[in-house]
Backbone as CSV, one residue per row, in Angstrom:
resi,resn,N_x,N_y,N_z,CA_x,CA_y,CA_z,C_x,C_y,C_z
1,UNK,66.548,147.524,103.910,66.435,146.568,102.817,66.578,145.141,103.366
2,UNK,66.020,144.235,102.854,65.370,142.821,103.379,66.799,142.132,102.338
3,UNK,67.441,140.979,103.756,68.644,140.306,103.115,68.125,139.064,101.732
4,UNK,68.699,139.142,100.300,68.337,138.345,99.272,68.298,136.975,99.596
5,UNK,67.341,136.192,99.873,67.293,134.669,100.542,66.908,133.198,99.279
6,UNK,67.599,133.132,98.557,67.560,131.882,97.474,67.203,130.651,98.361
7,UNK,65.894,130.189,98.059,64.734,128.899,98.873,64.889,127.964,97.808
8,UNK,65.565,126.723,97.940,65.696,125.545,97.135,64.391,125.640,97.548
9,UNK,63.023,125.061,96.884,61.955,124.171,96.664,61.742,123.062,95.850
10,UNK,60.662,122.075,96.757,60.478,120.991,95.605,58.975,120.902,94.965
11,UNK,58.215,121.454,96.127,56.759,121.603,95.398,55.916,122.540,95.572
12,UNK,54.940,122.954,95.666,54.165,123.871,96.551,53.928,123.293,97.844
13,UNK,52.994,122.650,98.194,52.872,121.976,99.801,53.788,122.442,100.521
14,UNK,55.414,121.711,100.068,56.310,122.090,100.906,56.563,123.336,101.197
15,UNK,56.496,124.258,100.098,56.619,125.475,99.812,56.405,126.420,100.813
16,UNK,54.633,126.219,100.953,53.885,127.391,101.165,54.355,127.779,102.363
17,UNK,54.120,127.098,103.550,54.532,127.560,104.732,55.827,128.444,105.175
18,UNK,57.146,127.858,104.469,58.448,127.838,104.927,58.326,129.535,104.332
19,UNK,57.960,129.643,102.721,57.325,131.024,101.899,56.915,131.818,103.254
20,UNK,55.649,132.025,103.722,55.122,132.663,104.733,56.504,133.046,106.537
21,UNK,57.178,131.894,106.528,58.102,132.154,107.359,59.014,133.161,106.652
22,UNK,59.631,132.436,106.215,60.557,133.626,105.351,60.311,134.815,104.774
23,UNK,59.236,135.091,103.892,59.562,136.569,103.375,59.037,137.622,104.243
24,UNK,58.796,137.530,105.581,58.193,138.425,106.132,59.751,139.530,106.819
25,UNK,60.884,138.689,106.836,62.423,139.059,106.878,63.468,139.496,105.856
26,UNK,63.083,138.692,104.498,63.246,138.335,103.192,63.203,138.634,102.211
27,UNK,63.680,138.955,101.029,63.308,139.228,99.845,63.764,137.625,99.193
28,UNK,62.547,136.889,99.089,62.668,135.674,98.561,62.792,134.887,97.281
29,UNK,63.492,134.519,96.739,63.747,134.094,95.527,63.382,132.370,95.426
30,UNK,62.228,131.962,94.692,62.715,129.898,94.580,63.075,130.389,93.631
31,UNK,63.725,128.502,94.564,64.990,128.132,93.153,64.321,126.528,93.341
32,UNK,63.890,126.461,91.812,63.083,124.989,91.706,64.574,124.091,91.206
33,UNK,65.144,123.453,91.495,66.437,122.486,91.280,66.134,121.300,91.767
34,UNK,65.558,120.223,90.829,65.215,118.920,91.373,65.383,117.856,90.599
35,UNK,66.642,117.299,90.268,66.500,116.887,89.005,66.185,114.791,89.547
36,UNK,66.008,115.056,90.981,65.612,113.701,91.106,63.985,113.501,91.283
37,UNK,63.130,114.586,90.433,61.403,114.044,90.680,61.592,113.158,89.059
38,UNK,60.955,111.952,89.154,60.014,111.388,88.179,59.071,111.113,88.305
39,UNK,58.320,110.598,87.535,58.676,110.807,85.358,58.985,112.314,85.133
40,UNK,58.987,112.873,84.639,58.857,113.945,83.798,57.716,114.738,84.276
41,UNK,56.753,114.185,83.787,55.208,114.887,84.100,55.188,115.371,85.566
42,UNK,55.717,114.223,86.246,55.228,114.727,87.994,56.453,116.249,87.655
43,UNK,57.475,116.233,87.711,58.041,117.290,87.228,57.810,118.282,87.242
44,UNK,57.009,118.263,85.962,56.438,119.395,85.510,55.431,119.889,86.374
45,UNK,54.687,118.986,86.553,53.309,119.177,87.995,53.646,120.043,88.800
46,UNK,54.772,119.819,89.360,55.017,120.550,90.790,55.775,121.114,90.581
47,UNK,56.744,121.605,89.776,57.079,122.870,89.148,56.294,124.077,88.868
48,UNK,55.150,123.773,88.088,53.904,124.653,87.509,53.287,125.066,88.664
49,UNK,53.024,124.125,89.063,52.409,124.248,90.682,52.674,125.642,91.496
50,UNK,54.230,124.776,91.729,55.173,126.322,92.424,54.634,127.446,92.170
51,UNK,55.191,127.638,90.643,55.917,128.496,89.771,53.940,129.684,89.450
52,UNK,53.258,128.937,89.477,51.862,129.730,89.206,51.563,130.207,90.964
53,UNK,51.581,129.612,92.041,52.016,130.309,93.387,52.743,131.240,93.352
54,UNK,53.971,131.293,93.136,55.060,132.288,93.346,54.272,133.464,92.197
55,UNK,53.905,133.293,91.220,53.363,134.332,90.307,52.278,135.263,91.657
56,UNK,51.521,134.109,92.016,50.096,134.895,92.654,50.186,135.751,93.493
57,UNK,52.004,135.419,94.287,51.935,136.136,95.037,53.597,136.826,94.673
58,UNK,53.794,137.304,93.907,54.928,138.200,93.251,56.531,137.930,93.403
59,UNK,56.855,136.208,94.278,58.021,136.105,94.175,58.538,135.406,93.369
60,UNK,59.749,136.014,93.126,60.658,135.640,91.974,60.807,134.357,91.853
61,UNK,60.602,133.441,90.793,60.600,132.055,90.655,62.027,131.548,89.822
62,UNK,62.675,130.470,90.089,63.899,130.165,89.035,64.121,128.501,89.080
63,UNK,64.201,128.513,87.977,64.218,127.053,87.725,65.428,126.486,86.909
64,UNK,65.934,125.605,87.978,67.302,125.516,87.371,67.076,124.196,86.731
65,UNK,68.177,123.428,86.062,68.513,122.681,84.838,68.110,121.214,85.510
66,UNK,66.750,120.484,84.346,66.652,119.155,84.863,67.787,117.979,84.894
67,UNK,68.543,118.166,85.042,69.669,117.422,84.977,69.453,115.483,85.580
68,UNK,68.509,115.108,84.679,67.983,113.401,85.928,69.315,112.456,84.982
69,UNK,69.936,112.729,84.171,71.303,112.007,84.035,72.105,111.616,85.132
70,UNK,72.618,112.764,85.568,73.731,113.466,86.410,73.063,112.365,87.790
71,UNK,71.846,112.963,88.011,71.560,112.464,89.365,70.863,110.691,89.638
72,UNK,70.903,110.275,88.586,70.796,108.822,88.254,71.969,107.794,88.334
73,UNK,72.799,109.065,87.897,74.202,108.246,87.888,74.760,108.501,89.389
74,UNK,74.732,109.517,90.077,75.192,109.642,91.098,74.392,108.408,92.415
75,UNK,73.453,108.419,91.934,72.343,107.311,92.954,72.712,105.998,92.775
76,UNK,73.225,106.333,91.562,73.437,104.200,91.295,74.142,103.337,92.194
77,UNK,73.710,102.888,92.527,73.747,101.179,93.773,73.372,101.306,95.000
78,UNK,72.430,102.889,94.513,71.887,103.077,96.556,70.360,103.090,96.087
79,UNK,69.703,102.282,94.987,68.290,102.051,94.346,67.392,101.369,95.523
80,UNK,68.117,100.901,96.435,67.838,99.860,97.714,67.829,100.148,98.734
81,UNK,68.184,101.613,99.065,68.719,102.318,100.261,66.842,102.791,100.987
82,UNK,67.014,102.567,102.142,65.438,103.171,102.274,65.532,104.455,102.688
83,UNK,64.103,104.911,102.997,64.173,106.389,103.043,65.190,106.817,104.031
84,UNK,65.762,107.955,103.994,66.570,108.837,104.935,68.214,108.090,105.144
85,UNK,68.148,107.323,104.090,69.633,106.654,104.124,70.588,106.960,103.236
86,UNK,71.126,106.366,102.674,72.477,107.120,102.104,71.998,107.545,100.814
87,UNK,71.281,107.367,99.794,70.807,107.977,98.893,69.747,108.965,98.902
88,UNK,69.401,109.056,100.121,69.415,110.662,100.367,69.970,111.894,100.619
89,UNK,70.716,111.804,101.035,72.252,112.082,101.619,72.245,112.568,100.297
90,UNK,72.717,111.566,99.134,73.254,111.739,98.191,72.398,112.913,96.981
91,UNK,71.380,112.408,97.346,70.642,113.602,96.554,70.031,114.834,97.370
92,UNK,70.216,115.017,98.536,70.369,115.868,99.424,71.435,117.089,98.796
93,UNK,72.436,116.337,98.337,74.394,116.861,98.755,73.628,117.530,96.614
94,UNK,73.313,116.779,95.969,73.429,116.698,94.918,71.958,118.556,94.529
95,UNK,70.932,117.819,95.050,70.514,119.454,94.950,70.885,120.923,95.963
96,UNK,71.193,120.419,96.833,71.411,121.572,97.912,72.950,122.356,97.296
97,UNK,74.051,121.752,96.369,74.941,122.138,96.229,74.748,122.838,94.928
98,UNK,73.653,122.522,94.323,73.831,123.724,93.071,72.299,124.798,92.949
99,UNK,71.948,124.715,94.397,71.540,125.643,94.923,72.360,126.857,95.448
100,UNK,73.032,126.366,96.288,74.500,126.852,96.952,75.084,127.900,95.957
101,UNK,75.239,126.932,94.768,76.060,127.512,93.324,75.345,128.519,93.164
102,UNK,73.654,128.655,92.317,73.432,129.345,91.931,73.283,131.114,93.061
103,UNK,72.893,130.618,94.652,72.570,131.761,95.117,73.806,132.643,95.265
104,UNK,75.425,131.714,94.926,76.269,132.427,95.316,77.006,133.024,94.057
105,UNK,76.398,132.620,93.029,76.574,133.067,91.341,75.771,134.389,91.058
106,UNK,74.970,134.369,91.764,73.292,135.395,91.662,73.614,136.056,93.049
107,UNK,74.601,136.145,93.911,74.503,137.471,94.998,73.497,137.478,95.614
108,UNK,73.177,136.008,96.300,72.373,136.181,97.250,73.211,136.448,98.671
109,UNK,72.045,136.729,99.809,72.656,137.067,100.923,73.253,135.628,101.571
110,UNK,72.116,134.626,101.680,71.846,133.972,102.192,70.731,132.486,101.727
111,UNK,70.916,131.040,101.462,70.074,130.376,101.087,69.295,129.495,102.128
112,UNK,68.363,128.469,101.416,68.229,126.921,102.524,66.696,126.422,101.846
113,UNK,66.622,125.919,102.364,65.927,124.788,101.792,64.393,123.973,102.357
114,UNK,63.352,123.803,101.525,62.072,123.907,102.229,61.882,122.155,102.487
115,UNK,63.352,121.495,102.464,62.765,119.698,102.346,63.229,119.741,103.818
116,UNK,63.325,120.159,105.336,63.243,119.933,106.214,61.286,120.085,106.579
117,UNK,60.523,120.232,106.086,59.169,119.887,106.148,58.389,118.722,106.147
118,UNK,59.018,117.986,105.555,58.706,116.506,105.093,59.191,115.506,106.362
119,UNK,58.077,115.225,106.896,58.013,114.184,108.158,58.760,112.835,107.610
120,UNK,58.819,112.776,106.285,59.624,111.674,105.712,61.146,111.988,105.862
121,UNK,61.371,113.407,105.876,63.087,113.683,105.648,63.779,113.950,107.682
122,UNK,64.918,113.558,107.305,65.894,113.868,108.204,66.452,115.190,108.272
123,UNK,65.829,115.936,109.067,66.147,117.586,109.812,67.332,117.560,109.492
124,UNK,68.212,116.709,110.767,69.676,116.767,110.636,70.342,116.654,109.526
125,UNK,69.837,115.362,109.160,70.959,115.060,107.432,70.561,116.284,106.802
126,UNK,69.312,116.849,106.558,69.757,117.724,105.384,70.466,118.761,105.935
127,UNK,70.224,119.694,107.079,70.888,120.420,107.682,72.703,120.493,107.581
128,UNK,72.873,118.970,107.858,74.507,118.795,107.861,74.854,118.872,106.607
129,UNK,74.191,118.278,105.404,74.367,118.661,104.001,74.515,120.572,103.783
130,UNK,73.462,121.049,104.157,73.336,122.231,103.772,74.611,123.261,104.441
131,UNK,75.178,122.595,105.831,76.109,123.056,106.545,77.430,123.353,105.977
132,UNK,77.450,122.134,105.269,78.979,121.189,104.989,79.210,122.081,103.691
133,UNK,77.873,122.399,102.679,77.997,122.810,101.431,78.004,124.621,102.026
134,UNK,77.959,125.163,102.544,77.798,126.964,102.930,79.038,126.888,103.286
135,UNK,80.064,126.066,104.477,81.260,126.248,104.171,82.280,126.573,103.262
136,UNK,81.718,125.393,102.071,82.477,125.090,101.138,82.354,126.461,99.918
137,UNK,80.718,126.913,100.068,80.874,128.132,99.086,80.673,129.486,99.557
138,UNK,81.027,129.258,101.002,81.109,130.804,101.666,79.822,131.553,102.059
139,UNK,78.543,131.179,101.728,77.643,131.544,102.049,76.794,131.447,103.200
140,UNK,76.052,132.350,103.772,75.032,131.471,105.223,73.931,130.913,104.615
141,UNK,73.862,129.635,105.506,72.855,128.883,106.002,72.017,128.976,106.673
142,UNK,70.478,128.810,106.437,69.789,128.720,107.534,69.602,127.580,107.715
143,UNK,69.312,127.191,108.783,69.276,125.413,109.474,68.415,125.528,109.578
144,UNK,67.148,124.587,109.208,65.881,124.458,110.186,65.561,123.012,110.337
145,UNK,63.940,122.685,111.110,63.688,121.687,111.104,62.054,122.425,110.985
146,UNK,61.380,122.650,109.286,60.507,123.486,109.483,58.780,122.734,109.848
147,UNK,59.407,121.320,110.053,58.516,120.695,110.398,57.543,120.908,111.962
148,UNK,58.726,121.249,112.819,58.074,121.675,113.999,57.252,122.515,114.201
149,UNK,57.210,122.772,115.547,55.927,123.528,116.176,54.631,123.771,114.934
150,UNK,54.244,122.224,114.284,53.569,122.034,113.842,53.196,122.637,112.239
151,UNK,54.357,122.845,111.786,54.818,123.494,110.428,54.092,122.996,109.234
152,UNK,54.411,121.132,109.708,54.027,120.847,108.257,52.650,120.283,108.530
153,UNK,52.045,119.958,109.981,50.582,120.124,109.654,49.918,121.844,109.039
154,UNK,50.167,123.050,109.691,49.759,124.522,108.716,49.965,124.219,107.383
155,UNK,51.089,123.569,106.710,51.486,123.355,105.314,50.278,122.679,104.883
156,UNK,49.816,121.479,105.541,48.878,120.847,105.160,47.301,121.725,104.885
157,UNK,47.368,122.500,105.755,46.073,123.140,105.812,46.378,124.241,104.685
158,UNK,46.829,125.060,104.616,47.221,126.164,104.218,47.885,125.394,102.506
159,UNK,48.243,124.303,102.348,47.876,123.748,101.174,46.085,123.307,100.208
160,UNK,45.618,122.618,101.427,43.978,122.562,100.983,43.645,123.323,100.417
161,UNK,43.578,124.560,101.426,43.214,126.190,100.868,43.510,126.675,99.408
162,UNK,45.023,126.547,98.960,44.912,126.473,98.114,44.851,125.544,97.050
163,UNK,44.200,124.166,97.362,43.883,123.507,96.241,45.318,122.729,95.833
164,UNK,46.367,123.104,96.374,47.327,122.297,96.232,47.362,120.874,95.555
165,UNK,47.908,120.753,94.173,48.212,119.001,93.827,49.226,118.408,95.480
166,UNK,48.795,117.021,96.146,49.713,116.128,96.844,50.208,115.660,96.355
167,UNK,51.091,114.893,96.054,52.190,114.186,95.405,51.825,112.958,97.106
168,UNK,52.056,112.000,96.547,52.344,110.523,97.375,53.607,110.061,97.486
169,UNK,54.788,110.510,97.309,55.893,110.682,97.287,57.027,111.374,97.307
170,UNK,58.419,111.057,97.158,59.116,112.047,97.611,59.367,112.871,96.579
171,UNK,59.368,112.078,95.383,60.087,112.358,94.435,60.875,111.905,93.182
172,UNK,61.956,110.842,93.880,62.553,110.226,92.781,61.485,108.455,92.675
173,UNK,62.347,107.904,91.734,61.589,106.923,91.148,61.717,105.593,92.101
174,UNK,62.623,105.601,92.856,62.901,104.691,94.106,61.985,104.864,95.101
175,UNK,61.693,106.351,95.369,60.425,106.216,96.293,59.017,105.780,95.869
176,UNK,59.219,106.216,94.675,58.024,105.799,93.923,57.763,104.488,94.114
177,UNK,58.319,103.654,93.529,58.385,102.268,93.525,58.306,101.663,95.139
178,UNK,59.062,102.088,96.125,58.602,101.644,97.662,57.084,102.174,97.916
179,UNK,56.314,103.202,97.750,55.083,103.961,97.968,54.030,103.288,97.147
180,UNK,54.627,102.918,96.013,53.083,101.873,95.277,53.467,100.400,96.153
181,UNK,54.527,99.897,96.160,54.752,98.656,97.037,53.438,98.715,98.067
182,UNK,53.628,99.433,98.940,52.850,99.362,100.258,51.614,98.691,100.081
């Protein structure tokens, strides 16, 4: 029997690849927990997105609570912080920990997380986030950096294929606002 593996995700793109690594070991579960994408709509976008993937191909999809209160308030006075700096961190610590929650509420074996893909994110920081939080709730971690040996270019391809929506951003509304800047 294949150990229960709870996959924080944020979109498909990111998804697909890390998906293909994992369940071939795995009995894979997403867990869509993002309560820092805006507006709403993008949201929903890449939720649906996921969530009609994971259908096509029979894994269990879960979508935990939009909570963009909680994580608005926790961000406040790092609106200025640029990418991979402390308000990432912060919303790093902020979804990876009730990921944590739910896989260790739900009897998973083992969780982690598909935002080491993103040539925009910090391997390490999220890693040390994801580290710091498996201590704290007893569960294993997998560490990666699933960007390498050319991860998130296959993501790229192996997104086309399927028609994948891109998103031009990370996510929250701070990146947003630096990404139309440019």
């Amino acid at each position: 029997m294949k150990p229960k593996l709870l996959l924080h995700a944020c979109c498909a793109p990111c998804s697909i690849y890390v998906l293909q690594k994992l369940s071939a070991d795995h009995e894979v579960t997403i867990y869509f927990y993002d309560p820092n994408i805006h507006p709403r709509q993008e949201y929903n976008l890449r939720r649906d997105e996921l969530k009609k993937y994971a259908e096509k191909f029979k894994i269990d999809f879960v979508e935990g609570p939009y909570d963009s209160a909680n994580w608005l308030a926790r961000t406040k006075g790092l609106e200025n912080e640029p990418e991979r700096g402390q308000r990432c961190e912060v919303c790093f610590d902020i979804r990876l920990a009730e990921s944590a929650r739910y896989a260790k509420n739900n009897n998973f074996d083992i969780w982690t997380t598909v935002l080491s893909i993103s040539p925009h994110k910090d391997a390490k920081q999220i890693n040390m986030v994801g580290e710091k939080i498996a201590v704290t709730v007893g569960l294993l971690y997998i560490s990666a950096d699933w960007k390498k040996n050319d991860g998130f270019k296959i993501a790229g391809q192996l997104s086309k294929q399927e028609n994948f929506y891109r998103q031009d951003y990370c996510g929250c509304i701070y990146s947003k606002r630096i990404n139309e800047n440019k």
